[in-house]
C-alpha positions in Angstrom: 0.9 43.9 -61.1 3.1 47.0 -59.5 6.9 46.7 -59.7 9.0 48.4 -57.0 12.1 50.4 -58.7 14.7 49.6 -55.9 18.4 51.1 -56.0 20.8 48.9 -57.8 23.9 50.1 -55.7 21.4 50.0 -52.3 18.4 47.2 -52.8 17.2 48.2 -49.6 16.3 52.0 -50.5 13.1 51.9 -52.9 13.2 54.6 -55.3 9.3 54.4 -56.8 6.4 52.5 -58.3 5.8 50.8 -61.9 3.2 48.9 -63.1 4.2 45.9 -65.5 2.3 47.1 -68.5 4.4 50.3 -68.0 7.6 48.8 -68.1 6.4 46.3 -71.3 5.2 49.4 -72.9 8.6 51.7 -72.6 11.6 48.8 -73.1 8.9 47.2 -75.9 8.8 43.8 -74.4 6.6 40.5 -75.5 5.2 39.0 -71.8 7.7 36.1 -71.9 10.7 39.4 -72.7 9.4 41.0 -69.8 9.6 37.8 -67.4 12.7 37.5 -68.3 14.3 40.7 -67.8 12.6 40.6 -64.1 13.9 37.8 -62.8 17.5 37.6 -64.5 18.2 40.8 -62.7 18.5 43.1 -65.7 18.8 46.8 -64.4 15.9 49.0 -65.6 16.6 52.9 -66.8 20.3 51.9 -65.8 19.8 52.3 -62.2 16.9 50.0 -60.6 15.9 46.9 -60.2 12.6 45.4 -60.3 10.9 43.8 -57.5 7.4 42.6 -57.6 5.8 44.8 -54.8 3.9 41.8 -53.2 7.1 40.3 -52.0 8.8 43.2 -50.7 8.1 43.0 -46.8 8.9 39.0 -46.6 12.7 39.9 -48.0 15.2 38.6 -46.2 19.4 38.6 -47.1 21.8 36.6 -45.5 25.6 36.7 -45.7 27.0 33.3 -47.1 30.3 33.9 -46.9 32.8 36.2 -45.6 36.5 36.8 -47.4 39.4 38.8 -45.1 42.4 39.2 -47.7 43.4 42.4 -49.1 40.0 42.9 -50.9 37.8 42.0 -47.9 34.4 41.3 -48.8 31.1 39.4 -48.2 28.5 37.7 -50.1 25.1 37.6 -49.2 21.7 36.0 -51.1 18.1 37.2 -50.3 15.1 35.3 -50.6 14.3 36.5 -54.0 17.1 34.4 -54.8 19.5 37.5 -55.7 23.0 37.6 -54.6 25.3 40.7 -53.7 29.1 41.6 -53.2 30.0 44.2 -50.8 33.6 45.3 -50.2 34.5 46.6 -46.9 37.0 49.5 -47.4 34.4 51.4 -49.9 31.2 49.9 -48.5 29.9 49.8 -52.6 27.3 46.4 -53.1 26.7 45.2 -56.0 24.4 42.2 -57.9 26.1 39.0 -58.8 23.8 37.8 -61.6 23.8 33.8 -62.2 24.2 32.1 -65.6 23.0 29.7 -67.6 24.3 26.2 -67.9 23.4 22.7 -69.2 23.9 19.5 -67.4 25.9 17.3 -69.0 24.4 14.6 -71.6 21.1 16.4 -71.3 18.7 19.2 -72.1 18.2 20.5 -68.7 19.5 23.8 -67.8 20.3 25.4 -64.5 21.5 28.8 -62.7 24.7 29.0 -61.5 27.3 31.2 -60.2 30.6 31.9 -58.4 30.8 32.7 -54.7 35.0 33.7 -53.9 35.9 31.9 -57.5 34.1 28.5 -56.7 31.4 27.5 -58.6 27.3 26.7 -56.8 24.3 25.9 -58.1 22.4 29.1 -57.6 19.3 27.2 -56.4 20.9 24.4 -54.2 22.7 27.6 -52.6 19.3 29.4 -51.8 17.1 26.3 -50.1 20.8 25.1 -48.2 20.8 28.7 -46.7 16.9 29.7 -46.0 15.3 26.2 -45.8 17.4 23.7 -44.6 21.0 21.4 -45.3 20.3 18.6 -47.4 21.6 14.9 -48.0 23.4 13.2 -50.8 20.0 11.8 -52.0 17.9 15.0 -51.9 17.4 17.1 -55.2 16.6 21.1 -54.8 13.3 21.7 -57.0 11.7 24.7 -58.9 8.0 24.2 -58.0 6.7 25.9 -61.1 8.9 23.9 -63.4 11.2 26.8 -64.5 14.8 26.5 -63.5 15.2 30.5 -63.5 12.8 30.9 -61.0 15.1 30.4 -58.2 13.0 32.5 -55.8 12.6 31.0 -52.1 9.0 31.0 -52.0 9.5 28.5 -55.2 12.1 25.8 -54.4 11.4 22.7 -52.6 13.9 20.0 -51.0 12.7 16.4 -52.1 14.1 13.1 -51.8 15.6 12.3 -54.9 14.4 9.0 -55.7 10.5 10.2 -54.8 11.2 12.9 -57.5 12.2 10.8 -60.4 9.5 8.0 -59.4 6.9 10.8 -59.8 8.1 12.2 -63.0 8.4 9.1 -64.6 5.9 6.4 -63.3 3.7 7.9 -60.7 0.1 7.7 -61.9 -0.6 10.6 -58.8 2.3 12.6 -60.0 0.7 16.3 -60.5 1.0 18.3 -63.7 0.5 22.0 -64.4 -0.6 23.7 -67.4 1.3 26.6 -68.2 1.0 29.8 -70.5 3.6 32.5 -70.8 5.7 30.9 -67.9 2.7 31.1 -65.2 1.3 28.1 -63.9 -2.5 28.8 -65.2 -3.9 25.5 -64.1 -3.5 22.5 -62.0 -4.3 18.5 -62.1 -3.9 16.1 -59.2 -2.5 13.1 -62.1 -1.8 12.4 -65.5 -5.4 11.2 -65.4 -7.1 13.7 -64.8 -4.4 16.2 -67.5 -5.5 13.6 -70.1 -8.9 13.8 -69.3 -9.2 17.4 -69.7 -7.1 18.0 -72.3 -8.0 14.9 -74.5 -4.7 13.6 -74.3 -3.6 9.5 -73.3 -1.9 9.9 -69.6 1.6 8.9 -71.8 1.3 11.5 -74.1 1.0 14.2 -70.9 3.8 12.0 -69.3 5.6 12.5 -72.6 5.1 16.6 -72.7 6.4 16.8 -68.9 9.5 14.9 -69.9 9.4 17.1 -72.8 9.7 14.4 -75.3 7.1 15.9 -77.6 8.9 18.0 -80.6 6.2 20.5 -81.3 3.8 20.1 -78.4 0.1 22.0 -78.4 0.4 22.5 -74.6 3.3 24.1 -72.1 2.7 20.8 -69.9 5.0 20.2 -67.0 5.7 17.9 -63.6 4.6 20.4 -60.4 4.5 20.0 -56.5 
């Protein structure tokens, strides 16, 4: 897979070509080191920023808000769920990189971030912008399962109550089999995950809902 090496200070001007093993092999980076420094932004030879070439030409950026005070400025996120500052009077952009939180009383962790010193959830922000507003009762979703993945072409608006149904009772609920944070295989139920991995459908419901200490398999609840 090729990388593109855009301009941190312009991410519309594409400055060259990498390939991933290249990058693994000069920052000396495991697979899972190298997926994360991808997609939490980090700025490569301290002036690009990685783009997987396949999803250059669908990129799309959208101003989210605009502020008229003595700093004026706008904010903006792009489908690759990245989000910018540019200030008027020197016309300089720059990255806003999310961070890491935990929701209270649980394990789960999300992105978040702050738009004009008001705090979003970095994924909610993306689908309300590109796919639609959503209701009280809907939840945003990472299809693959990881919550830094806050790409468009990965989130999903559901109906909240059909989500936790399927996570926690649904027979038909599907499951992926992950290694290295990519989705490497698919199964239309707990079933059929138990049946081909020689597991009892609550033991796979109990690795989704990551309830297994030390589990064998990177098991979790898909779309």
């Amino acid at each position: 897979m090729n990388y593109l090496m855009l301009n941190k200070d312009d991410i519309t001007e594409v400055c060259g070509v990498i390939s991933k093993a290249e990058v693994k092999k000069e920052l000396v980076l495991t697979e899972h080191q190298f997926w994360s420094f991808v997609y939490l932004g980090k700025i490569f030879r301290e002036k690009y920023i990685l783009v997987e070439e396949e999803f250059k030409k669908e990129r799309q950026e959208v101003v989210i808000k605009e502020v008229k005070d003595d700093r004026a400025r706008t904010y903006s996120v792009d489908t690759f769920g990245r989000f910018y500052i540019k200030w008027k009077k020197s016309g300089k952009k720059r990255e806003i990189f999310p961070y890491i939180k935990k929701k209270t009383n649980t394990d789960k962790k999300y992105l978040a971030l702050k738009i004009d010193g008001k705090e979003y959830v970095a994924k909610n922000l993306i689908a309300a912008v590109f796919i639609r507003s959503y209701k009280k009762n809907d939840i945003v979703i990472c299809n693959d399962g990881d919550f830094r993945n806050i790409r468009l072409d990965n989130l999903n608006i559901v109906q909240k109550k059909e989500y936790c149904k399927g996570r926690t009772t649904s027979k038909n609920a599907k499951v992926g089999l992950f290694e290295n944070n990519e989705l490497v295989q698919s199964y239309p139920s707990t079933r059929k995950a138990g049946s081909a991995l020689f597991l009892s459908r609550q033991t796979i419901c109990d690795y989704c809902n990551n309830k297994v200490k030390k589990p064998i398999y990177d098991l979790r609840w898909i779309c």
